[in-house]
C-alpha positions in Angstrom: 85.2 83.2 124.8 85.9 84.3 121.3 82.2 84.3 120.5 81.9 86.4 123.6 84.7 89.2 122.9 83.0 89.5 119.7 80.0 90.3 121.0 81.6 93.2 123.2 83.1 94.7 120.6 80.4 95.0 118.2 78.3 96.7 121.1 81.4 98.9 121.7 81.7 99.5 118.0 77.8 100.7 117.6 77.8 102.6 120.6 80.6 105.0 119.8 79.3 104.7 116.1 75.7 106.2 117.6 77.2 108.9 120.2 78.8 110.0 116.6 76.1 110.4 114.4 74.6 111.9 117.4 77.5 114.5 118.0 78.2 115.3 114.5 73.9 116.3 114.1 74.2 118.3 117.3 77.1 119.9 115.8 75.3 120.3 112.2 72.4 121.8 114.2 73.9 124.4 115.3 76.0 125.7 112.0 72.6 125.3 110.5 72.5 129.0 111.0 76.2 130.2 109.8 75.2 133.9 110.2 73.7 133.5 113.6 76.6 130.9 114.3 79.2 133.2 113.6 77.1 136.6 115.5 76.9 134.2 118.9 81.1 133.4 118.5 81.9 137.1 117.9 79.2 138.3 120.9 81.6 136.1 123.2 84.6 136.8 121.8 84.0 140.6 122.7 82.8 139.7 125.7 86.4 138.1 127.0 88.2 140.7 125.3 86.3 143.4 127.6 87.9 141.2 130.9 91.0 140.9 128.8 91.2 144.6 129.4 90.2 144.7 132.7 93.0 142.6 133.8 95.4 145.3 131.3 94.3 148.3 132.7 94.7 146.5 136.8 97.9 145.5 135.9 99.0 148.7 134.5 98.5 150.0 137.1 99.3 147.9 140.1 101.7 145.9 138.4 101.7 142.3 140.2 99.5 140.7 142.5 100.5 138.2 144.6 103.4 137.4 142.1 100.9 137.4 139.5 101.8 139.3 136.6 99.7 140.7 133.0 101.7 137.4 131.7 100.7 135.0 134.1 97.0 135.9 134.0 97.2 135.9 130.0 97.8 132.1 130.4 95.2 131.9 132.9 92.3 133.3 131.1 93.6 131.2 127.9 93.3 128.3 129.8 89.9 128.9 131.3 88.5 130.0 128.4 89.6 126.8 126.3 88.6 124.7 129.2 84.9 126.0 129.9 84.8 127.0 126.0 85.6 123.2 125.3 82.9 121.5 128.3 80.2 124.5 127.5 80.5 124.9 123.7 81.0 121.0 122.8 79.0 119.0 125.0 76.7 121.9 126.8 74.2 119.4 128.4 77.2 119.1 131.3 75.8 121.9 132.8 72.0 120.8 132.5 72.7 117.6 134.1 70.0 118.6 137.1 67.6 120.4 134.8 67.3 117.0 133.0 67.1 115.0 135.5 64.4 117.0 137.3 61.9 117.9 134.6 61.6 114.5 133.4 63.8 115.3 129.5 66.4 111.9 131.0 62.9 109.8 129.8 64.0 110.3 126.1 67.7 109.3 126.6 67.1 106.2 128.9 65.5 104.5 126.0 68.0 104.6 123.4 70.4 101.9 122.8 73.5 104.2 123.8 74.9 105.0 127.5 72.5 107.6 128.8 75.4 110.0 130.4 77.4 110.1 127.3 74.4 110.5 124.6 73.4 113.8 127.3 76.4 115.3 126.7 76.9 115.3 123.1 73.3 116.0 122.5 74.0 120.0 122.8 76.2 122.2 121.3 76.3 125.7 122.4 77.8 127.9 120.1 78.0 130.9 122.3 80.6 128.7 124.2 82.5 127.4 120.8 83.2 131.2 121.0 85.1 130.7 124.3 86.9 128.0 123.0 88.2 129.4 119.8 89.1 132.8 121.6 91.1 130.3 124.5 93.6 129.0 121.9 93.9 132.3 120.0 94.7 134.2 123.3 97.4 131.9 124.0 98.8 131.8 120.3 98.9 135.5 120.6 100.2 136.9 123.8 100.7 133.8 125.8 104.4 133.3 124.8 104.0 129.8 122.6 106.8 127.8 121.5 106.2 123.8 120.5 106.8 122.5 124.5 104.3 125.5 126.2 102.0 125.0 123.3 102.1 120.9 124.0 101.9 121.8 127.6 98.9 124.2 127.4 97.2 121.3 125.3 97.6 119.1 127.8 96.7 120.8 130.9 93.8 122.4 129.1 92.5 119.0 128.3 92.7 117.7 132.0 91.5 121.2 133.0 87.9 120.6 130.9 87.4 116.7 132.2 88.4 118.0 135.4 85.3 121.0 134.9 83.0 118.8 133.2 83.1 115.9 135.8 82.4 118.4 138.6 79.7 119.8 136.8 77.8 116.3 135.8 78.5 115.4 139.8 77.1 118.5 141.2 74.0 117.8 139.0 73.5 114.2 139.7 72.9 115.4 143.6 69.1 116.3 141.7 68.7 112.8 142.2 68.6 113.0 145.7 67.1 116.6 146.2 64.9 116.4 143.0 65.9 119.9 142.5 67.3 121.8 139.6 69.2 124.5 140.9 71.9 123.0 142.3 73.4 122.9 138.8 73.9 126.4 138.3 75.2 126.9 142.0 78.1 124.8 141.5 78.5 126.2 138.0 78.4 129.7 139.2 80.8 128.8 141.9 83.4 127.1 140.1 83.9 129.4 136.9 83.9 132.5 139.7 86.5 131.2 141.4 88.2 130.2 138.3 88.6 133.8 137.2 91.0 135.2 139.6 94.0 132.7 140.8 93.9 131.0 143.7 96.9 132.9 145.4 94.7 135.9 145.6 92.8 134.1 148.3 94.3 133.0 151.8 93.3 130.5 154.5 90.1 127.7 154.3 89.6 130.4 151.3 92.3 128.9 149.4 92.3 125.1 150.9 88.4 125.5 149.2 89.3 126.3 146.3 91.7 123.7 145.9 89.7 120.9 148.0 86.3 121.2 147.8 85.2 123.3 144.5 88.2 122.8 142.9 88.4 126.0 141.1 92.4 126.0 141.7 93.1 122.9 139.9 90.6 124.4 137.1 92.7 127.6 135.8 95.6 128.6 138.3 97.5 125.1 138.0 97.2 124.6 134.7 98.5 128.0 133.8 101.2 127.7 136.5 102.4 124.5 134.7 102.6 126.0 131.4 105.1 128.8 133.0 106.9 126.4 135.3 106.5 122.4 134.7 106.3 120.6 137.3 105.9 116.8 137.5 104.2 116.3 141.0 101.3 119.0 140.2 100.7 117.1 136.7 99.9 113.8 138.4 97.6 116.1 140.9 96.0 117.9 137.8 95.3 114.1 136.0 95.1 112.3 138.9 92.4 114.8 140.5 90.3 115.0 136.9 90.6 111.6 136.0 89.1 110.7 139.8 86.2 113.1 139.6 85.0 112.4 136.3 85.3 108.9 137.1 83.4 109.4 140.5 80.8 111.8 138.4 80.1 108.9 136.1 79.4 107.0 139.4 77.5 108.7 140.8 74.8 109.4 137.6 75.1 105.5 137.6 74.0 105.1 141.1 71.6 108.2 140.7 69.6 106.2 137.8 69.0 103.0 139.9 66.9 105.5 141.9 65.6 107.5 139.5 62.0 108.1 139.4 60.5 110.1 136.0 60.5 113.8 136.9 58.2 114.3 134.0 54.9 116.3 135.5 51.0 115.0 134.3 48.2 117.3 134.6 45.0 117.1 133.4 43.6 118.8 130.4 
């Protein structure tokens, strides 16, 4: 039993020591460049600070919608941004779960000594996303109202908010498995971070019941940010309970996708 235990834990102990090594030269990759690391953070930066004044000048001059206010949608996009910044920027292969699985690049990772799923992720580092990220917590240190419990309280939804956004990302891809196609990655991504832009309450009807059931863009940006402004216990267990279930189900479901897997990788002749 000892013996055994032992065993575990050394396999436990190289296998978070390799996805690491292998994070920290994904990340090293990418500063290799400062100047061109730095140019891709600002190009995103001004990028949400252009639909940081498209929600000013709306809510100048409309005022509220839906009981939305300029307040509540300052939370909102500081949550997104820190979310999808965090998934995107950090471990940027989420979103290429169906492109790898479909051109034949999951070969490489299946015959390493690490969990294949994991190693995928950390792999890639985007920096254009680090941008998001770093403008996400700046946002909400700015105009988003902080004092220690919001700040604690942003932290914490935002962290649920990115496994919730990442696991729906990795599931939506591992349906390449099945359909041996690659786009379906980018269709739920372009779904989810739409919907994610506006809240929810803008939308009425099987709109809304959607958004909070099927793609769950609601649970994403517009609960987070509502909890922040107004805690509430019974929507934090939804928010964990919801994003630890799918990114347990996503890590399923690449697990079940790889006892079927067939090499995507495409021979011709020369």
């Amino acid at each position: 039993m000892t013996a055994t235990r032992s065993i575990t834990t050394t396999a436990a102990t190289t296998t978070i020591r390799g996805l690491a090594t292998t994070f920290g030269c994904s990340i090293r990759e990418t500063m290799a460049n400062r100047r061109g690391f730095a140019l891709q953070i600002s190009v995103m930066v001004v990028n949400d600070l252009v639909w940081l004044l498209f929600w000013l000048l709306f809510f100048d001059r409309f005022g509220s919608i839906r009981g939305w206010t300029l307040d509540d949608m300052v939370v909102l996009l500081a949550v997104l941004t820190m979310s999808v910044g965090t998934v995107l920027g950090l471990f940027g292969n989420a979103r290429r779960i169906a492109v790898l699985i479909s051109d034949g690049t999951l070969d490489a990772a299946l015959a390493l000594p690490v969990p294949a799923l994991p190693y995928l992720l950390v792999r890639h580092v985007n920096v254009l996303f680090v941008g998001d990220m770093v403008y996400g917590i700046v946002l909400f240190l700015a105009l988003g109202r902080p004092t220690p419990a919001r700040l604690a309280v942003f932290v914490a939804v935002c962290a649920f908010s990115a496994l919730l956004f990442g696991g729906f990302l990795v599931l939506v891809g591992c349906s390449a498995f099945a359909v041996g196609r690659s786009e379906v990655g980018d269709l739920g991504f372009n779904a989810i971070t739409l919907f994610a832009s506006y809240p929810v309450d803008v939308f009425a009807g099987p709109t809304k019941l959607f958004l909070y059931a099927v793609v769950p863009a609601g649970f994403v940006s517009t609960v987070p940010s509502r909890l922040v402004d107004e805690f509430d216990p019974r929507w934090a267990l939804a928010l964990a309970g919801l994003s630890i279930g799918v990114a347990a189900l996503a890590r399923h479901a690449f697990a079940r996708g790889l006892r079927h897997y067939t090499s995507g990788a495409v021979w011709t002749a020369r």
